[in-house]
N, C-alpha and C positions, 0 to 999 in steps of 0.2 A: 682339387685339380692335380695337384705334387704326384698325389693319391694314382691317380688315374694316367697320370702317364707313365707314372714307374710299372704297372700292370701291362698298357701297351707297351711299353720300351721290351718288356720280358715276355710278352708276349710275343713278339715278333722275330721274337732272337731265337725260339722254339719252333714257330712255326717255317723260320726258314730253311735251317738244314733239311727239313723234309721236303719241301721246296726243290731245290737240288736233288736230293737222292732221289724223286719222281722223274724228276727230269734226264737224271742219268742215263747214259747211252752204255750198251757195251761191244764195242767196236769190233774184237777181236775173241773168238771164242776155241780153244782145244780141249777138246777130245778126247782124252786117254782111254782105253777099253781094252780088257783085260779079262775079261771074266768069261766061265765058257758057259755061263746059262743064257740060254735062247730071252728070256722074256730080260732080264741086265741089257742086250745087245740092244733088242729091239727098242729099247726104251731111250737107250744113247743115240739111237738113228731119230725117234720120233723127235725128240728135245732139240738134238740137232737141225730136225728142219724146219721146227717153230722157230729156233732163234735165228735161222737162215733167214724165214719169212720175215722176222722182224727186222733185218738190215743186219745184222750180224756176218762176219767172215769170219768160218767155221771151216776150222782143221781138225782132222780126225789121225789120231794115232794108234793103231792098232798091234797088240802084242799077245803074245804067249798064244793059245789056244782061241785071240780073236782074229789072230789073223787069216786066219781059215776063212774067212771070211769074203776075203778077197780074192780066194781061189777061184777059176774059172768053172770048174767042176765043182764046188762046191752046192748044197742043196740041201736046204732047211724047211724044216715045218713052217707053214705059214700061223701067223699069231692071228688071234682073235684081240676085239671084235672084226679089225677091217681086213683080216685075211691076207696081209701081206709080212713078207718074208724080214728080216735085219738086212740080209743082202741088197732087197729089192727096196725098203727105205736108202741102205747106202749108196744106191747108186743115182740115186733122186737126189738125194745129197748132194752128191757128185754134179749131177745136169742142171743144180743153181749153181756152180761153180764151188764148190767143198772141194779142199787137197784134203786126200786122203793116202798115207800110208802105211807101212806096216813095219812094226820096228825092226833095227838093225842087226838083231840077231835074227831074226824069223827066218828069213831066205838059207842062211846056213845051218840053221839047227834043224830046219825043216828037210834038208837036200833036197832044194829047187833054185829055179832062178827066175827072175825077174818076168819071165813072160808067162809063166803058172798063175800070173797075178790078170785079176782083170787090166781090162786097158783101160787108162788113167791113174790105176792106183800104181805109186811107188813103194822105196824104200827110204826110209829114213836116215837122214846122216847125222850120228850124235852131235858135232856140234852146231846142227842148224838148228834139231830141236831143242839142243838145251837154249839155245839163245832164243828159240820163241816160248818158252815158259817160263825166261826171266823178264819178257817185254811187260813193260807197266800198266800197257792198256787190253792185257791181255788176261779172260778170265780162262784159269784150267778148271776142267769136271775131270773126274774118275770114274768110271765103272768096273 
């Protein structure tokens, strides 16, 4: 019997932590995307609107050559299979409530301003974003 409960006792101590980490939530999700290849981009829009749909609030940061992205004139290849664009995922994004902006070098290195950008997306203030990439409950992705 001694036997058999030290088996359950350690049994149970294994089985919980998994327990938890099924159960875990992730509350807060950013962004970063960076990269200038079409199928990177699209991939950070689709992932984003999965984790949207899951209950997730999903900030998007967009820098170097993604910020292009949020250009109004901007106009990409549409991806396969479902034929739609990074742009046109981002702004779906966007219309479950995603902040999406473009980092704070963009607008100056690029010479433009703020209304070159679609409507809703901003621009980043370094230290608002540094303070949401050090929030605890918060996961960062890179692309």
């Amino acid at each position: 019997m001694k036997k058999f409960v030290t088996v359950f006792i350690l049994a149970a101590a294994l089985v919980s932590p998994l327990k938890v980490m099924a159960e875990e939530t992730v509350d807060k999700v950013l962004i970063t995307l960076t990269s200038s290849e079409q199928q990177a981009r699209g991939m950070a829009m689709v992932l984003g609107n999965m984790m949207q749909n899951k209950g997730a609030e999903v900030s998007v940061l967009l820098c170097d050559s993604a910020g292009d992205m949020a250009l109004k004139n901007q106009v990409s290849e549409p991806l396969k299979p479902k034929n739609v664009t990074p742009e046109q995922l981002m702004v779906k994004l966007m219309s479950g409530g995603a902040k999406v902006d473009v980092c704070a070098l963009y607008l100056p290195n690029k010479g433009i301003q703020l209304d070159a950008l679609l409507e809703g997306v901003g621009a980043a203030k370094p230290p608002v974003m540094a303070a949401a990439l050090l929030e605890a409950d918060t996961r960062v992705f890179n692309f």
